[in-house]
C-alpha positions in Angstrom: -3.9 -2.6 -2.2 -0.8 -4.8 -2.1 2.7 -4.3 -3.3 2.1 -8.0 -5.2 -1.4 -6.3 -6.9 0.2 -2.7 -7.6 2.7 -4.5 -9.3 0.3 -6.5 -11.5 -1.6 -3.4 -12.7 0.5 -2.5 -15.5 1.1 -6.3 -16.8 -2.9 -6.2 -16.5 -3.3 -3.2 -18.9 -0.3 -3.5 -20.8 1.6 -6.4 -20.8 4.5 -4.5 -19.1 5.9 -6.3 -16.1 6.5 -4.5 -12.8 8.3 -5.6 -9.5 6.9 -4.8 -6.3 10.4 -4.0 -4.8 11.4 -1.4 -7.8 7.8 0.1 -7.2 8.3 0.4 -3.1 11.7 1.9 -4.0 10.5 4.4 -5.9 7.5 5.1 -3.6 9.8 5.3 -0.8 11.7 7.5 -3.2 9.2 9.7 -3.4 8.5 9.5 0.6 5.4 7.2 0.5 5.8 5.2 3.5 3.5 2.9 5.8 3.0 3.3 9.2 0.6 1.0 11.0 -1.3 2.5 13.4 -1.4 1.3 17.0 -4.7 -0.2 18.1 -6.6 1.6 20.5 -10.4 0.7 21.8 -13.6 2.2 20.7 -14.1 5.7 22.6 -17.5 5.8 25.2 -19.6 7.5 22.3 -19.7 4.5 20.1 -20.9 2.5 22.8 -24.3 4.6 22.6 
């Protein structure tokens, strides 16, 4: 999920507008934080 679609969930349900940059504050807040992983090939296994 987005930060653009989190923040249209509660307009959605209850006509109460959210923006994405107060929600990532308060996730961050809360230590919510995104990492992307780093990309690393298919073992031998999946090969089969």
């Amino acid at each position: 999920m987005t930060m653009p679609e989190l923040a249209g969930a509660p307009t959605d349900a209850t006509d109460v507008q959210a923006y994405s940059d107060a929600i990532g504050r308060f996730l961050r807040k809360l230590d919510f934080t995104y990492k992307k992983r780093r990309w690393s090939p298919p073992s031998g296994a999946a090969n089969g």
